[in-house]
N, C-alpha and C positions, 0 to 999 in steps of 0.2 A: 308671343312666346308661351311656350308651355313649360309650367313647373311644375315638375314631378318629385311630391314627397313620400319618401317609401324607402322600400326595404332594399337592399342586395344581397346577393347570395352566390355564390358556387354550388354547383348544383349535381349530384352526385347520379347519376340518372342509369335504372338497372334493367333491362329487358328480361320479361320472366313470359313462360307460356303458361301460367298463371297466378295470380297475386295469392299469397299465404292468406291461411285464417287464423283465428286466436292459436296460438303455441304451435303455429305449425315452422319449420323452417324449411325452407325452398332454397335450390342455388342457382348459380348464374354463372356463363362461362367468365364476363367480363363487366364491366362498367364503364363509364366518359364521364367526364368533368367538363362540366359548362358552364357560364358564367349563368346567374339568374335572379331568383328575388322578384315578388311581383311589382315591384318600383322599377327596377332596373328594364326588367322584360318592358312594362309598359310606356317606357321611355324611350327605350331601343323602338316600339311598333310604331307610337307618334313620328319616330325620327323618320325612319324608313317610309313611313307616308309623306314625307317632304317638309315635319313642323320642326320650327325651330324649336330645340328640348334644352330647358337646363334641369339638372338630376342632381336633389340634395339627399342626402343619406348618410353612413358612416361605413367604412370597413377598416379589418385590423391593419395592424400593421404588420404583412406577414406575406406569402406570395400569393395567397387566395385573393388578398385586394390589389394586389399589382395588378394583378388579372383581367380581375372584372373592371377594372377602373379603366385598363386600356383597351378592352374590347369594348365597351361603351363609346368611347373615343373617339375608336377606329369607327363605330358607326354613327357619326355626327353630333350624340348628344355632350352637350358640354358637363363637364365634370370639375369643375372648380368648385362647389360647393359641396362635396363628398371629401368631408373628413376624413382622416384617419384616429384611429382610437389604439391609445398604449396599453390598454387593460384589458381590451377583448378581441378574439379573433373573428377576421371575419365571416358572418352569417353563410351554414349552409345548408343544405337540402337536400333528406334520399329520394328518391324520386322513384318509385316500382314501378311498370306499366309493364301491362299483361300484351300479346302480342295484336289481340283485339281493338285495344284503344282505354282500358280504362287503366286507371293508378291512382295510384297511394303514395300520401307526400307526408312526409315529416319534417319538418321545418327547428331548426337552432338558431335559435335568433341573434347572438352574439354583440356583435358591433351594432346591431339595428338598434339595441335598446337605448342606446346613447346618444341616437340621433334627437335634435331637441327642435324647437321651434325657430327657434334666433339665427339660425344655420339659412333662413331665410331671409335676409334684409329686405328693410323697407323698400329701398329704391326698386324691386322689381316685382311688388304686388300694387301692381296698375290694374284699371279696368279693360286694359287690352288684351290684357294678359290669361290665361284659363291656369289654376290649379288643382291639378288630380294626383289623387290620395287614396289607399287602401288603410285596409287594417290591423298592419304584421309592426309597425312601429308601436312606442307607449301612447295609448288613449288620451292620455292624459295632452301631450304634444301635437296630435291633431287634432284635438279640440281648438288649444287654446291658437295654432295657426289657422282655421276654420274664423275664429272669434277677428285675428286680424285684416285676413284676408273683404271677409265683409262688412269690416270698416272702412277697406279700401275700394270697396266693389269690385271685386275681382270675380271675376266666371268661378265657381267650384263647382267638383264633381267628383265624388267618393265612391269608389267600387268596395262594397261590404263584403270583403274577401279578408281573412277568412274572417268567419257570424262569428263576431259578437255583437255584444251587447251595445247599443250606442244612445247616449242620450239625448231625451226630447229636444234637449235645448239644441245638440249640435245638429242634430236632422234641420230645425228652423235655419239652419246656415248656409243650406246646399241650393242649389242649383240642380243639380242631375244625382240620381241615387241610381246605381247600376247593380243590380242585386240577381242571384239567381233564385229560381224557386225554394229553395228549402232556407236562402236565406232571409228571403221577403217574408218568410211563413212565422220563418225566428221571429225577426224583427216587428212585426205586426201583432204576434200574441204577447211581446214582451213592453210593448205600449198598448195592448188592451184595445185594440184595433179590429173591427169587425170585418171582417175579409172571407169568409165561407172554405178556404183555401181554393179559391180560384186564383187564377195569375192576373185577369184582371182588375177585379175585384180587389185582389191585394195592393197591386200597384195603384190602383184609384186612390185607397186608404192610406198609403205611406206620402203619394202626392199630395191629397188635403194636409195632412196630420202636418207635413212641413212648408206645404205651399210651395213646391217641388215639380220637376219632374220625374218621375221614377220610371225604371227601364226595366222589366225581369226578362230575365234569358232562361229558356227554355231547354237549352240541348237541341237536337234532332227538331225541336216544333217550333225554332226562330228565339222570336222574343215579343214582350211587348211591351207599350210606352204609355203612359197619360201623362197629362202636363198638369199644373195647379187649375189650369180651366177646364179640366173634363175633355178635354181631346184626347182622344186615343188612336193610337196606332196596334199594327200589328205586320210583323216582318216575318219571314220565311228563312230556315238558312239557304244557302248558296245548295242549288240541286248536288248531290254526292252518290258517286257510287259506292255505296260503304265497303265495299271491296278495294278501295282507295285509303281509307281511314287505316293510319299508323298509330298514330299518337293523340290524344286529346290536348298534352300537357303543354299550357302555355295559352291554348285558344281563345282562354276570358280573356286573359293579359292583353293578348291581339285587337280583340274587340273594344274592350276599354280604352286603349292607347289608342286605337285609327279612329274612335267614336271624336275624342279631345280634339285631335287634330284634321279631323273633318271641320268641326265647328268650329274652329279657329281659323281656319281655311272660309269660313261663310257659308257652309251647306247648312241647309234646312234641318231640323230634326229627322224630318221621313227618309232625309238624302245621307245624312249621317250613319240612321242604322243599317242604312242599306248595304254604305260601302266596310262599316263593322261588322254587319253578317259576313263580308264576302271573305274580310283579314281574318275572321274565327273560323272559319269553315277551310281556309287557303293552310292555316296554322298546321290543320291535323293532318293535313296529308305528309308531312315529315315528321322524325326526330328530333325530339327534342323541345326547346322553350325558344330562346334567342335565332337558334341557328335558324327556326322554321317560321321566323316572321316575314309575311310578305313585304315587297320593298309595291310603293303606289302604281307603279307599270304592270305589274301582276293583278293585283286588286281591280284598275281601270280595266283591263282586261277580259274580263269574266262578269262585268259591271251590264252588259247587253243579256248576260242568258242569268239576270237574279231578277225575281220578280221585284215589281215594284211594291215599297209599303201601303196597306188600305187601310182605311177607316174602319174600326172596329167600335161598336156599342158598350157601354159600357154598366 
């Protein structure tokens, strides 16, 4: 089983044929509401890749989390361990995206902030089990579920979405660090980490520093991987006609979630990022965060024309 501790959200998502700059105001004929949160999304992409999901989190008590709680549901992951909270609404999300593919998110954290560690029970941090974690809940709560979980030996694996700051101690705790370039860049000058700002380079540096492996995602140029032993990889995304490209919004969520539930599933590293590039890359081609996650017969699919991952130097 995969445990997914994280955020939820309703997600307020605006189509603009360009995204505003400082003081500027832009309009839009309309907006959608979709459920989201990169907890929730990255729950919903494990599920839809075939892993069994259970999703802890919090939402208000209000119809935003009737919502998000039943369309989670509706797409397999189990929701018994998503609270509700009397004193805040639940978490949501403007979401701008320009008609090109890029956006701008603003996130109201709400109900997330209440989510606590203990929302976890013992009985289901096994070593069979994988827990994946972002960074929109309090620090303070995924640490200290970080601290249990590898008491128990449990698989972890932390997408550093959105950069902050994380400390040394909790990096010694992971398993898999999935970070993109600007946030491997955070992360590595704020542990005093020599890294030149290359991607591999970086990722080598966050790998030792925790005895990790660490993933950077690139956008447009793949990603890449080192493990705590000096292997490295390096993936491609899925070929795209970017005259295809709608949406970016949602594509990490994609990739981190089908990454989980590849491994859990028994694929290889190289095998995992492969079928991860193909759910980030599948993401953008629609609208939206949830609505645009590939379900695994899509993914499997387009799995013959993605290159395979190579050995990169590191």
């Amino acid at each position: 089983m995969i445990i997914v501790f994280g955020s939820i959200n309703m997600d307020f998502s605006i189509v603009l044929d360009q995204l505003p700059g400082p003081g500027e105001t832009v309009l839009s004929q309309d907006y959608t509401l979709t459920p989201g949160g990169k907890g929730g999304n990255q729950a919903l992409a494990a599920a839809r890749y075939g892993a069994k999901v259970a999703m802890i989190g919090r939402v208000g008590n209000d119809h935003y989390g009737k919502t998000v709680r039943e369309s989670l549901k509706s797409n397999g992951v189990m929701v018994s361990g998503v609270a509700i909270s009397d004193t805040h609404p639940t978490g949501c999300a403007m979401v701008a995206s320009a008609r090109g593919g890029e956006n701008q998110i603003i996130v109201m954290s709400g109900a997330n902030m209440e989510v606590i560690h203990d929302q976890v029970p013992d009985e289901i941090l096994m070593p069979k089990n994988i827990l994946l974690m972002q960074m929109e809940l309090p620090m303070v709560q995924v640490c200290t579920l970080l601290v249990r979980a590898k008491e128990r030996g449990v698989k972890t694996i932390l997408n550093l979405a959105p950069a902050l700051t994380l400390p040394q101690k909790a990096l010694g705790l992971l398993d898999y660090l999935i970070v993109n370039s600007i946030e491997a860049r955070m992360l590595a000058e704020k542990l005093h980490l020599t890294q030149n700002n290359n991607a591999v380079k970086m990722a080598q540096a966050l790998a030792i520093a925790g005895q990790l492996t660490c993933i950077v995602t690139l956008g447009a140029q793949g990603a890449v991987a080192v493990t705590k032993d000096g292997e490295a990889w390096g993936v491609p995304i899925m070929p795209l006609d970017q005259s295809q490209i709608v949406d970016t919004t949602g594509a990490g969520d994609a990739y981190c979630g089908t990454f989980a539930a590849a491994l859990h599933d028994g694929k290889t590293l190289p095998q995992a990022l492969r079928l991860a590039s193909i759910a980030g890359s599948l993401t953008c081609l629609k609208r939206g965060a949830q609505a645009a996650m590939p379900f695994s017969d899509d993914i499997l699919k387009h799995l013959p024309n993605m290159p395979e991952a190579a050995h990169i130097k590191v």
